[in-house]
N, C-alpha and C positions, 0 to 999 in steps of 0.2 A: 768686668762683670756686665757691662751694660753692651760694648759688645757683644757679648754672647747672648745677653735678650734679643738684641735685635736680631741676631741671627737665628736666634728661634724662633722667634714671630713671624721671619720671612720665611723660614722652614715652614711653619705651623700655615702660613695664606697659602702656598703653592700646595702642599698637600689639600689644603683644604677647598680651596677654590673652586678646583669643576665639581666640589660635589655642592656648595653654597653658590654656583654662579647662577647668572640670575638668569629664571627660563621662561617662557611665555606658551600659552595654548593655540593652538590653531584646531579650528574644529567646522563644521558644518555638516549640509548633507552633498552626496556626487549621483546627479538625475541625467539620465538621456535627455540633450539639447532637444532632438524634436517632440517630443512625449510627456517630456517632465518625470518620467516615469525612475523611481527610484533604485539604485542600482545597488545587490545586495552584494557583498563579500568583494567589492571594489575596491585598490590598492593604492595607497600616497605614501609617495616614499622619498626620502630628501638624502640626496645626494652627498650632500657634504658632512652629514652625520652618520649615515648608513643606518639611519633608524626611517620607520613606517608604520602606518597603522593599516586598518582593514574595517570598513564599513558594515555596521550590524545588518538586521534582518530590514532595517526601516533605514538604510542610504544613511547612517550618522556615523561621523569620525571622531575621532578628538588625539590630535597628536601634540604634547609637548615637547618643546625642543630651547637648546638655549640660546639667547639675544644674538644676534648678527645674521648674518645674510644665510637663507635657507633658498635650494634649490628642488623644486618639488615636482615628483614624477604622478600625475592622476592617471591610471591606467585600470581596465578591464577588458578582458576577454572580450574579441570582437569591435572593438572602440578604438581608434586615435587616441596616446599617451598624449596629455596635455602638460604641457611644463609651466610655471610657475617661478619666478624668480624672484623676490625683495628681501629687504633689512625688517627683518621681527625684532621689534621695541614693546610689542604689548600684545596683550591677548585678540587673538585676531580668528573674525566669523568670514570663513570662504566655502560660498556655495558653488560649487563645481558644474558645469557643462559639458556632458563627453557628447562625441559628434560620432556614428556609428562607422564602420572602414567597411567600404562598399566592398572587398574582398571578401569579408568573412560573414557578410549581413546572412544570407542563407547556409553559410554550411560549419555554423560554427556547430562542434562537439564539446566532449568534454573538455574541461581545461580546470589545469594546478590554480587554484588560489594558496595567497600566501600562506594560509594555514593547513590547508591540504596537499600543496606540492612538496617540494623538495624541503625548500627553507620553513615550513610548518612544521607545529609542534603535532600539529591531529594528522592522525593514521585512520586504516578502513574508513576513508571515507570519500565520496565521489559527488561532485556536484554535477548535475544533467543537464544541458541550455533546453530549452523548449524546442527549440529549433530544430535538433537531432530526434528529437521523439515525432515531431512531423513529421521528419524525414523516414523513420526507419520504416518499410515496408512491411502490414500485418496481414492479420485477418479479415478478409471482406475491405481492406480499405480501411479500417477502424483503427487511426493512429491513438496506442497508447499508453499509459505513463507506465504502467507496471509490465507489459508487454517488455518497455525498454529496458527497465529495471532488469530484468529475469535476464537481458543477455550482459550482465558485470560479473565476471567472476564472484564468486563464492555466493551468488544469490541463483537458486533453483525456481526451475514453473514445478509447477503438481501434474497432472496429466494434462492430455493433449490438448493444447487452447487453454488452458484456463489462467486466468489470473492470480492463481495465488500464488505467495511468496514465503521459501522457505530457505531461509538467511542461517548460513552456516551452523544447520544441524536443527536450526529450532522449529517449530512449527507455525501455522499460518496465524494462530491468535498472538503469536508470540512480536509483531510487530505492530510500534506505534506511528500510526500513519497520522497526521496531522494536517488539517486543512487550514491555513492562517492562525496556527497553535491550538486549534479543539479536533479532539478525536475522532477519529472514524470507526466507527465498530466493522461494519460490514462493507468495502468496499468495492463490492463486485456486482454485475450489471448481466443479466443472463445466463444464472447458473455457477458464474467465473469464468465466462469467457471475453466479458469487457469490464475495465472496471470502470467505477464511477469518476471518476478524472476526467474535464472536460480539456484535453488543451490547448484549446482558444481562450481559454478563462488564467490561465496560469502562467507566472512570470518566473520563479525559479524552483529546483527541486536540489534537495540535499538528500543523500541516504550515507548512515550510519550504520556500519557493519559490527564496531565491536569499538574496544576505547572511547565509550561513549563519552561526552561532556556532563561533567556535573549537573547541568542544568536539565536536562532530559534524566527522566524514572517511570516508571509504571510496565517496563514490558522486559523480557531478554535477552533477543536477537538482534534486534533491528529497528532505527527509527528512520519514517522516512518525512521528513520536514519540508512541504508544500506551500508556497507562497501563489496568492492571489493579486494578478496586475490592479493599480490603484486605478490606473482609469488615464484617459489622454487630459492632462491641462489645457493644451491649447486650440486642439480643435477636434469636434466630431467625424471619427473617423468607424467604420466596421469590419468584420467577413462574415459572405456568408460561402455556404458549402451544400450541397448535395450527392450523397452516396447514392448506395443499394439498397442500405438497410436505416440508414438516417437520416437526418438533414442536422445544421447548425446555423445557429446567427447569431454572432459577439458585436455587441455595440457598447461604443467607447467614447468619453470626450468630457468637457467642463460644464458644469451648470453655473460657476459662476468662477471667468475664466482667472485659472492660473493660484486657484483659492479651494471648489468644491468642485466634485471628478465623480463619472460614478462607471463603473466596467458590469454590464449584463448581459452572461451568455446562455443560450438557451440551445437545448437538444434533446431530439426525439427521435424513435427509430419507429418504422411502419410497418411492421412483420403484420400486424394486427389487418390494416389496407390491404395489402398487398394477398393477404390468403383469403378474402371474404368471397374472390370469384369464383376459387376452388372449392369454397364451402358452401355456393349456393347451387355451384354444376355437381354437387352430389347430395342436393337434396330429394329426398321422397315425396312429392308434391301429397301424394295419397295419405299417406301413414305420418307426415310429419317429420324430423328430426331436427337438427343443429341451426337453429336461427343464426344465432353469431356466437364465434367463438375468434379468442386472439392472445397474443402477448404484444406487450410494450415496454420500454420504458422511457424516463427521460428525465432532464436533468434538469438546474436551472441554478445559476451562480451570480450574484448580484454584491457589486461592494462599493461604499461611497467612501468618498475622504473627504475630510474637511479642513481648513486650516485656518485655525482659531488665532493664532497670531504667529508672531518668528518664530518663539517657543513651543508650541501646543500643536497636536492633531489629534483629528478625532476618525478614527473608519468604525465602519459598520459593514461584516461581511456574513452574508449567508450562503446556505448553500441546502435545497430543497432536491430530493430526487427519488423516485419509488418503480421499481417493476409490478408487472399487472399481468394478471392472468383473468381471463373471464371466459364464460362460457353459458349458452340462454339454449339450452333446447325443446322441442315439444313433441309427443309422443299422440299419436290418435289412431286405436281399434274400436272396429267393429264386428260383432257378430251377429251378426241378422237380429230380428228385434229381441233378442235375448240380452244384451248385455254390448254397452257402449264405455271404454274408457279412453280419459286424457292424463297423461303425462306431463308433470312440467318439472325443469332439473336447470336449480342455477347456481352456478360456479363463480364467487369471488373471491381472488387471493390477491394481495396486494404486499410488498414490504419495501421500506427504505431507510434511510436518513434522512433528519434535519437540522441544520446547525443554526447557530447563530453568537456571532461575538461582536461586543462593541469595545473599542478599545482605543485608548487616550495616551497619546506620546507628550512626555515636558521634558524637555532642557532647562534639568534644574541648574547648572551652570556649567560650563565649559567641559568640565571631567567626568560630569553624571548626568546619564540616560534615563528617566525614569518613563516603562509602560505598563499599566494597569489595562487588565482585561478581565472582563465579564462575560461567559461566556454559558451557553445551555446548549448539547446535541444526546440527538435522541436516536434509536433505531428501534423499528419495532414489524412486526408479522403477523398481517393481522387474515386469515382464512375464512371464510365463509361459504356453506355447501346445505342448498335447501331443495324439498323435493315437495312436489305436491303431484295428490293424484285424485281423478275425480270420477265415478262409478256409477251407471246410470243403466238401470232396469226398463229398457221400453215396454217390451211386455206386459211390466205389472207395474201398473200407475198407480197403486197403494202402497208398493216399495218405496221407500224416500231415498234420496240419494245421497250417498257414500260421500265423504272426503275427509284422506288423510295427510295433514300437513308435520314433514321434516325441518327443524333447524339445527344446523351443528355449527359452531362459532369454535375458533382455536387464535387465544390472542397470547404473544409471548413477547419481548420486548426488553432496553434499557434505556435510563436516561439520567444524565449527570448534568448539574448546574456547578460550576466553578467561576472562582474570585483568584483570580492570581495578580502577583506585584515582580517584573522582574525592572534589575539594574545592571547598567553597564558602566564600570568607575575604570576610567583611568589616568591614574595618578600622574604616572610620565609614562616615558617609552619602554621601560623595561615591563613593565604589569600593564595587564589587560581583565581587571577582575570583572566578576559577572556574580552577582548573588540575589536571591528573590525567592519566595514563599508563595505557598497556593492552598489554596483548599476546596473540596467537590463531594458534593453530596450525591450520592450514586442512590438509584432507584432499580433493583433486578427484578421482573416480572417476569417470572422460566416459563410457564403457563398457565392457561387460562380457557379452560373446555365447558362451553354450553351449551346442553343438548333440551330442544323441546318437542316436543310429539305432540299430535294433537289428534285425535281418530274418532269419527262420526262412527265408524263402522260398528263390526257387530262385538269389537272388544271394548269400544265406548272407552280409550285410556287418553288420560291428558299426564304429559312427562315437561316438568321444568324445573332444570337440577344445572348443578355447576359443579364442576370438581378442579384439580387442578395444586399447584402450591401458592400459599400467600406471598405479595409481596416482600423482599427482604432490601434493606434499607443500612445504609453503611457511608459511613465516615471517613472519606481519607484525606491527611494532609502533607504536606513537602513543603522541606526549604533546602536550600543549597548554597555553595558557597565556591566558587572556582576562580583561579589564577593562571591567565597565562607570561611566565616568567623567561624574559631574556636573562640571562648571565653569561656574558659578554657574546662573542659573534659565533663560538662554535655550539654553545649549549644551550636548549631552549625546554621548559619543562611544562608542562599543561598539570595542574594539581589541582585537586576536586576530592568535594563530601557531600553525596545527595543523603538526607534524612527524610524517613518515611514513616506513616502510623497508618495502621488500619483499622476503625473500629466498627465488630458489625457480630449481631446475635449475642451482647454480652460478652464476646471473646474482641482481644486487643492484642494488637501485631505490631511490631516497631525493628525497624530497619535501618542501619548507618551503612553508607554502599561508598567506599572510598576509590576514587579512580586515578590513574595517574597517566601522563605521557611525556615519552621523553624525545628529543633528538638531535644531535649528534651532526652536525654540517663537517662534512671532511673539506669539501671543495663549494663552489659555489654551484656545483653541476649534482654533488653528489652526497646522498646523507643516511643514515641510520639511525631507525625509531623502535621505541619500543612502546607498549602500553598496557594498563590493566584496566579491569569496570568490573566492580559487583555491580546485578542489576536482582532486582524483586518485583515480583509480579501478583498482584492479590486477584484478578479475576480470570478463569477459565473461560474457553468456550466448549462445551459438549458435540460433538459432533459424530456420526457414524458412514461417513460418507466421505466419498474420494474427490469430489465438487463442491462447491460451494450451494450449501441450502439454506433456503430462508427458513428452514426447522433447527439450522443449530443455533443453541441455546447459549445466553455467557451467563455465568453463574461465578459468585466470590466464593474467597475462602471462609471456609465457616469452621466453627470448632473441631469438626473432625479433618475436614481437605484445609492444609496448612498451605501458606504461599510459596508461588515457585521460588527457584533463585538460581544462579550461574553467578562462575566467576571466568570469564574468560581475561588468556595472556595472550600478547600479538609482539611479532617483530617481524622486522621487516627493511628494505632497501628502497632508495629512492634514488634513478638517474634520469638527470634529463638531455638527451642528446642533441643540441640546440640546432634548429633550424629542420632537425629530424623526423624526432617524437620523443617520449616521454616514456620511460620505465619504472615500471614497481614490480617487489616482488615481496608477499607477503605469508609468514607463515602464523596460524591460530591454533591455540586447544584452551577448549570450554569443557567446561563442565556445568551438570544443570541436575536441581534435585527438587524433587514435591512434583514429576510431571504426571499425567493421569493420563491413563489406555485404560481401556474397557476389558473385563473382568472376558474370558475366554467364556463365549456364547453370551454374552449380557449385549444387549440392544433398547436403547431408551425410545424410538418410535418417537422422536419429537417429542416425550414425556419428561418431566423433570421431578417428578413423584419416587422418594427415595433413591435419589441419583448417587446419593454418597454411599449407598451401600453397593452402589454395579460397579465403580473402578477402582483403580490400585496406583498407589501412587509408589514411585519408582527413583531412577536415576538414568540421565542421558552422559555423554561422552560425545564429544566430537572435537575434529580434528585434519586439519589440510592445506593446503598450499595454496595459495594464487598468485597469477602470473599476469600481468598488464602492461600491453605494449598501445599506446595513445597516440595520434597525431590530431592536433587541433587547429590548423591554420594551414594556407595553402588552397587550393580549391581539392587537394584530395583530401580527405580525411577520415576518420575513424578509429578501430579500435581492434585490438586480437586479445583476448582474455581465452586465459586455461584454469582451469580451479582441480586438484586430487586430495576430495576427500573422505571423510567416512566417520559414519552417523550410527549411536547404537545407545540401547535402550536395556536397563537390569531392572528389573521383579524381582527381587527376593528378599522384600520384609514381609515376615511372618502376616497371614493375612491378605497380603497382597502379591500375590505368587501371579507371576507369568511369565510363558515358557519354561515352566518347573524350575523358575529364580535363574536359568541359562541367559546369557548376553543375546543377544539379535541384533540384527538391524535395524534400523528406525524404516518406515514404509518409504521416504525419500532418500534413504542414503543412497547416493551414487559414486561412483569412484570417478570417472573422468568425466566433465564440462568443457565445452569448448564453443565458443562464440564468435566469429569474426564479421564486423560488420563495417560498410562503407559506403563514402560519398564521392561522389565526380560532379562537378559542376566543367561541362562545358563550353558553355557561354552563359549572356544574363537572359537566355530562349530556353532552356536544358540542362538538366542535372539527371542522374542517375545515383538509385541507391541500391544496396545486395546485404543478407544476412545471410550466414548459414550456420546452423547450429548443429552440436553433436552430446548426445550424453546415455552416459550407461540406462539402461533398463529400471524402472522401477521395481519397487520388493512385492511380490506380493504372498497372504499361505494360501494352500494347497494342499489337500490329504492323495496322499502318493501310495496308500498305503489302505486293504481292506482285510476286516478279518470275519470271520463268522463266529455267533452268538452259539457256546454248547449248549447241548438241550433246552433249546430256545428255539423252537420250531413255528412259523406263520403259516398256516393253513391259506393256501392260495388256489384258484381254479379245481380243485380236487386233491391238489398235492401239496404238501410240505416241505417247505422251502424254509432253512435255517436264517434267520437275521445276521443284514451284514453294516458292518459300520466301520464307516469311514477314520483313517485314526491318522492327526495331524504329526508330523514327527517334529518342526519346529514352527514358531512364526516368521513370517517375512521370507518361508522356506524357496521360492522359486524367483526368477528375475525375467522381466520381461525382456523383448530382443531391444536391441539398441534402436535409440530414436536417433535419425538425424533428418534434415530439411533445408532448402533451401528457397528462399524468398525472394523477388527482385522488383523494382519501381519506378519508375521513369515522372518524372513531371517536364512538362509544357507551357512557360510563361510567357505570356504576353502581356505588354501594356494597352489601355484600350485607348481612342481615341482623347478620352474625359480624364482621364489618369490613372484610371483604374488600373489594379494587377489581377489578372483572369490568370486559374491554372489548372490545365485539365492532369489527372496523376492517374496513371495505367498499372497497378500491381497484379502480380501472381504469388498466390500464395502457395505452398511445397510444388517448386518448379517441375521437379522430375517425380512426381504424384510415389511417393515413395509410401507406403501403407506401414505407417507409424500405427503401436498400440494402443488403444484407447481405453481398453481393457481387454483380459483373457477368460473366459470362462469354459466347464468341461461339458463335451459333448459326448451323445453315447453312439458311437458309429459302427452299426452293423454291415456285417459280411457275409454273403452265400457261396457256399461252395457247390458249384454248378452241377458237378458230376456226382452228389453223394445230397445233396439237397441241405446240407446242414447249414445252420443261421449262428453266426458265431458275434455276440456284442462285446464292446470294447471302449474303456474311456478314453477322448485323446481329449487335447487341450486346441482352442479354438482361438482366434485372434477378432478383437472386433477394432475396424477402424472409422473413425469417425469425417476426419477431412483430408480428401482426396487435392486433388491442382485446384485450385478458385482463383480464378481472375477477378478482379474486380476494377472498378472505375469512378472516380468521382470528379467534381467540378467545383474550385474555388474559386473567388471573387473578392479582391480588398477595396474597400472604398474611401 
């Protein structure tokens, strides 16, 4: 008998052992040796356990592993692997220094992190270097974030140049862009042909196609998560830049070295300069006209860090930026001494963003991350249009003189103050959990119209009145709860529950959105994922417009417009062919309900005065493939993305009928995308970059079709003439021709005598001037017939294009 205890007792320790042996933490943060600059989604992984972690959004790790000798790989994209070798006895703080690998300093791309490549549990999702977004060749020279964005498969531009982003099927309000985790309402810069992303200001970007993470809610298609550079620890360094249409200056460095950092980038563009000579070589010197008129905009990104001890930091990031239209002009008649008038007409339109987040990191102990953020960002529109005019009887000096003053003011606007707490726990190597709570007091102001009149004249009327909708005022809160789970080396599972409430007008919204991902390692090369995300969305934006306007409106859900929702599923294949490139292939179908189109003929004119009664809330469908072939290392690099897919839109609850409840397209569905873009670095004098892009035709309607009005006759010129009208036969009925283009870039580096980096960059934008659609509109084109005199009119369809070949050129400088 006592034999046999002991042999169960040694049974019972050997079973039981690795899961009681004794194990210790290893954690810190992994910062760029020359910058101090923090390194997000950075990779440590020990060799003799085949376990690793991966560095949050703030450079912090924490890997446990058990006592004995650990061999540790510190590696990122772009950087020298640094190794690591000793005997772990006890919980152990190692701050890491990666040294940047002069091969891939300028031309790094995209690249696998451990959670998004191969051996990741996250799918649809792509991290960007900043470095590729310099590089890829645009508009005017204006390298930028969503530009590059728009060439990854499954994410679409809207029409020609513009910046908006519509992310497998959903529409452009439908993504959460985030500048250091507070929201961006509106981020576009000139209509939507630049957006507001500076980047010289930004140090990493993440986008989120689908299989969202727990921890992200509020939108349905797409988040794209933007990180802001801390700033240089060790010493002051800059760049500045000059274009065609802008200038920039990023300065960076310590105010109290290797403790408080602070990174401020500033940018303006000079369209407003540069057209004042046009506008003074066509002034009336006699009669008066346009004193100044212009557009601008410009930006300004500014973040400090502090570091309050081994445990604590504190940042503070903003970010200020507004477009501007103005216009001053003066009008002056005379007619003999009868009558003398002046004119005066001024034009102020102004809108932007403001953020502001302060936000505090503790290392509560080795396994937990704790950051708390306080955050306020605004957008808002604010128009102003005044006239005055003044009326002078020379003739008759007992007439008094006339003046009548206009004001029209149109103020529309959002703004949310939020308190959020997030955590990163990890227990050991198998879990990676992340759970935190928030809360945001939203403020919607749709509009705000006030007109005053003021008239000496002979109707003597004083007019000062406001109309408009009152403010509406709303509640939302979130918490979450996600796991990322090893179970042993082939199976890895990413499991999530975002919960949500909306309260706002007396009506309350509550949402559980459970997400999952799975995948599947066959090989160490090769793996298959799958994933799901409910996602809910309580605020719209109203818009009637194919660009981006500082008129559209974001409005919540209110007791009648209920909040959107989708549920998208993803699978998909991951190879990486080493030394190659990297392959994915991915297929989506979403589905989305509560979306809103505008009621057939309904037009809100920037108005938000019974908005709920003009649209019709529906059901989307979408659905398609993509295809990713990547190389990220080498002096070649870049990327071939194919996307096939197809977007469509049902009306048919009672009520909300459009297209007589028949299926459509959605106005971006396209069938084929296709983007390939690239880098050559020649030497450390010359690099060369190329895009070219391809995709089906936008939707647009079109009445194809006229009939005449019976006995319904217009009396015209002498004769009668039957009314004719136009009669749509479906929406999204015609497609425009195919877009394609081609871009290309060249940069010029030199070092200066002082150590500077000078770089002159020569782009052309659509190389072979191909006449892309910009829109289509009908013309009415008449025909004589020579011999018989007859004038025969005829609708045809007309193509308008907007940008032709632009070269451009601009001048950088590092210091």
């Amino acid at each position: 008998m006592k034999k046999q205890t002991t042999l169960y007792l040694m049974l019972l320790y050997m079973i039981a052992h690795p899961v009681f042996a004794q194990r210790y933490t290893i954690s810190g943060y992994i910062t760029d040796k020359v910058n101090g600059e923090t390194l997000i989604s950075a990779t440590v992984f020990d060799s003799n356990s085949a376990k690793g972690a991966v560095t949050n959004n703030f450079g912090y790790y924490s890997l446990t592993l058990p006592v004995g000798k650990v061999t540790l790989e510190y590696s990122y994209i772009g950087y020298r692997t640094l190794k690591q070798e000793f005997h772990l006895q006890g919980d152990t703080v190692l701050n890491i220094q990666l040294d940047l690998d002069n091969m891939l300093e300028e031309v790094t791309v995209i690249g696998n992190r451990s959670e998004t490549g191969v051996k990741g549990s996250q799918m649809s999702t792509v991290e960007v270097p900043i470095e590729q977004i310099k590089n890829i060749p645009t508009l005017l020279g204006e390298n930028d974030l969503i530009k590059a964005l728009q060439l990854l498969p499954g994410v679409q531009s809207g029409t020609e140049g513009s910046a908006g982003l519509y992310v497998r099927g959903g529409g452009p309000d439908e993504n959460l862009l985030l500048l250091d985790g507070v929201p961006l309402y509106n981020v576009n810069h000139m209509l939507g042909f630049f957006s507001v992303f500076n980047s010289d200001a930004l140090k990493n970007v993440t986008l989120y196609k689908g299989s969202f993470p727990a921890r992200f809610g509020g939108r349905l298609s797409s988040v794209v998560d933007v990180r802001m550079k801390d700033g240089d620890d060790k010493k002051n360094r800059g760049t500045a830049s000059i274009g065609l249409i802008s200038s920039k200056l990023q300065l960076e460095g310590p105010i109290i070295k290797e403790k408080t950092t602070f990174n401020v980038s500033l940018r303006r563009t000079y369209i407003d300069v540069l057209a004042q000579p046009i506008i003074k070589m066509a002034q009336d010197n006699e009669n008066g006209g346009v004193n100044s008129a212009g557009y601008f905009f410009y930006d300004i990104n500014a973040k400090f860090t502090h570091k309050l001890s081994d445990k604590d930091k504190l940042y503070l990031s903003t970010y200020f930026g507004d477009d501007a239209i103005y216009l001053k002009a003066q009008d002056r008649y005379s007619y003999g001494d009868n009558l003398e008038t002046k004119d005066h007409t001024k034009l102020d339109w102004d809108w932007g963003n403001a953020i502001a987040a302060l936000r505090w990191n503790r290392i509560l102990n080795n396994k937990l991350f704790m950051n708390t953020t306080a955050s306020f960002t605004r957008y808002r529109s604010a128009l102003g249009s005044g006239y005055e005019s003044e009326t002078r009887y020379p003739s008759n000096p007992d007439r008094s003189q006339e003046k009548e003053e206009t004001r029209l003011t149109y103020n529309s606007g959002i703004q949310d103050w939020t308190m959020k707490t997030d955590f990163d726990f990890t227990p050991n190597v198998n879990h990676d959990v992340k759970f935190g709570a928030a809360y945001t007091y939203h403020t919607f102001a749709p509009d705000v119209i006030s007109l005053k009149v003021k008239d000496t004249g002979q109707t003597e009327q004083d007019i000062d009145t406001v109309a408009g909708s009152p403010k509406v005022y709303a509640h939302e809160t979130a918490a979450y709860l996600e796991d990322n789970i090893s179970i042993g080396r082939m199976l890895k599972v990413n499991l999530g529950v975002h919960f949500s409430s909306f309260h706002v007008q007396n009506s309350n919204y509550f949402s559980l959105q459970p997400r999952a991902g799975l995948r599947v390692l066959l090989t160490d090369n090769l793996s298959l994922k799958a994933g799901y995300a409910s996602m809910n969305q309580y605020i719209h934006m109203l818009s009637n417009n194919t660009i981006s306007m500082p008129t559209d409106l974001w409005v919540p859900a209110t007791s009648k417009i209920k909040p959107m929702k989708s549920h998208q599923y993803a699978i998909g294949a991951f190879y990486s062919l080493q030394h190659i490139a990297d392959f994915s292939v991915e297929g989506y179908y979403k589905t989305m309900d509560n979306l809103l189109e505008y009621k057939d003929g309904a037009s809100f004119m920037g108005a938000s005065t019974n908005w709920e009664d003009k649209v019709s809330m529906g059901r989307g469908i979408a659905y398609g493939i993509e295809f990713l072939a990547q190389r990220s290392f080498g002096n070649t690099t870049g990327w071939i993305g194919y996307t096939w897919s197809k977007s469509d839109r049902i009306f048919d609850r009672p009520g909300n009928t459009i297209n007589n409840g028949k299926r459509f397209p959605a106005k971006y569905d396209r069938r084929h995308d296709i983007s390939i873009t690239g880098t050559h670095k020649f030497s450390e004098k010359i690099d060369v970059s190329a895009s070219w892009v391809f995709s089906t035709g936008n939707a647009a309607t079109f009445a194809f079709h006229e009939y005449q009005a019976a006995n319904s006759p217009t009396y015209r010129n002498k004769y009668y003439f039957p009314e004719t009208y136009s009669y749509v036969e479906a929406r999204n009925n015609f497609r425009y021709s195919n877009y394609h283009r081609l871009d290309l870039g060249v940069n010029f580096h030199k070092k200066t005598k002082r150590g500077n980096l000078r770089t002159w960059n020569v782009s052309i934008y659509n190389v072979y001037n191909h006449l892309n659609p910009f829109y289509v509109y009908v013309w009415d084109e008449t025909s004589v017939n020579h011999e018989t005199g007859e004038r025969k009119t005829k609708n045809v369809l007309r193509q308008a294009t907007l940008f032709p070949i632009i070269p451009s050129v601009s001048y950088t400088i590092k210091f």
